[in-house]
C-alpha positions in Angstrom: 7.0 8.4 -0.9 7.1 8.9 -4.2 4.2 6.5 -5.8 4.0 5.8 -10.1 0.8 6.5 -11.9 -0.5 4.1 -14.1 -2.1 6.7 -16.5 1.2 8.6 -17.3 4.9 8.1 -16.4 5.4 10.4 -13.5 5.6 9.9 -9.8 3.9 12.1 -7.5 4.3 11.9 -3.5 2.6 10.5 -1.3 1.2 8.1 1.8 1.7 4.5 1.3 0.9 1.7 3.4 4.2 -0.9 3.6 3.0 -4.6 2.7 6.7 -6.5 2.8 8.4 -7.4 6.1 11.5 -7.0 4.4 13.4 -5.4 2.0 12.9 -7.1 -1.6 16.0 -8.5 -3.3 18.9 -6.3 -5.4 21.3 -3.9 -4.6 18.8 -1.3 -3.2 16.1 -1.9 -0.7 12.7 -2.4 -2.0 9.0 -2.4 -0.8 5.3 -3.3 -1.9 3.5 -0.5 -1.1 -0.4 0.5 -1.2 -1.8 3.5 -2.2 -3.3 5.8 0.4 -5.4 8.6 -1.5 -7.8 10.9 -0.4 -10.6 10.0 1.0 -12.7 13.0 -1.6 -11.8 10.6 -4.2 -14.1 8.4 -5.6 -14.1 4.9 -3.7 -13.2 1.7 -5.6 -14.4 -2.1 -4.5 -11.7 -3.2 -1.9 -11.0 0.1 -1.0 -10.5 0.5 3.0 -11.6 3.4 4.5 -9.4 5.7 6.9 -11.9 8.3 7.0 -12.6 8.3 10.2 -9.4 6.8 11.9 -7.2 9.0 9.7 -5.4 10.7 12.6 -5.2 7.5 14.6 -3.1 6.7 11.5 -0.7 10.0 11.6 -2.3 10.9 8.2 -3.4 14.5 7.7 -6.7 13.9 6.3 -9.4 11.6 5.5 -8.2 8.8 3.4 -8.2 5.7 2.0 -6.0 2.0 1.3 -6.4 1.8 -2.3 -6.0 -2.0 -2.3 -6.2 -2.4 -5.8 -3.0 -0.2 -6.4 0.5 -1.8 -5.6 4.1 -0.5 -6.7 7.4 -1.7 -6.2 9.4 1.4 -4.7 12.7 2.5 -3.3 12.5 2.3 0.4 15.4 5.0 0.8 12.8 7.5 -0.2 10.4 6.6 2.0 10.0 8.1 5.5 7.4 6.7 8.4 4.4 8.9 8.8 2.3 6.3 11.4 1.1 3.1 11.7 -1.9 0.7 11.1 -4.1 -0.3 14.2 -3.8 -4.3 14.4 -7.7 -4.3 13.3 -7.2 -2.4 9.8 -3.9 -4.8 9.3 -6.2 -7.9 9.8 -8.5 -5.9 7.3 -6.0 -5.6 4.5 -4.6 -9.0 5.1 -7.9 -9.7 4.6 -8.7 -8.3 1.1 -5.6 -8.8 -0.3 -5.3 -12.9 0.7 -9.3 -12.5 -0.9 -7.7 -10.9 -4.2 -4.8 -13.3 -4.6 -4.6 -17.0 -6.1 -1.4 -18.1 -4.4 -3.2 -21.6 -3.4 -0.2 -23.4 -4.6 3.4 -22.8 -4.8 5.4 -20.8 -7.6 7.3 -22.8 -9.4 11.1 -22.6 -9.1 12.2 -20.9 -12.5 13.9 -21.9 -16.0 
């Protein structure tokens, strides 16, 4: 799927892991997504690796969630590649619930 850069405005396709359930509000459907990114790319903290369960994955090479990187994107544009085993779901759930302070509820708006 095509994923933004945060160091220039382009998009450039690629893996992404799908973090929402559902489709997020408006006319068009839309998704959280991770970044997957090579795995011959420096690691960053949070990082999980796929390096050696890539293919269980249906990724082509040795990768990596890039927790620390997550877009809103057009779901039409996305097409499945594979799946998460349950044990690298519980992983991400993991990290990400370990990144975020949602300990009490949002408030309701203007």
């Amino acid at each position: 799927m095509p994923f933004p850069f945060v160091e220039r405005p382009r998009l450039r396709p690629r893996p992404a892991l799908l973090i929402t359930s559902e489709p997020l509000g408006g006319p068009a459907p839309l998704g959280w997504v991770l970044m997957i990114t090579s795995a011959a790319n420096a690691a960053w903290p949070d990082d999980i690796s796929l390096e050696e369960r890539f293919a269980e994955c249906g990724l082509p090479i040795p990768c990596r969630i890039r927790t620390a990187k997550v877009a809103t994107v057009d779901l039409t544009v996305a097409a499945p590649m594979g799946s998460l085993p349950s044990d690298l779901w519980a992983l991400v759930r993991q990290t990400l619930a370990g990144r975020l302070t949602l300990s009490a509820p949002l408030p309701d708006g203007p």
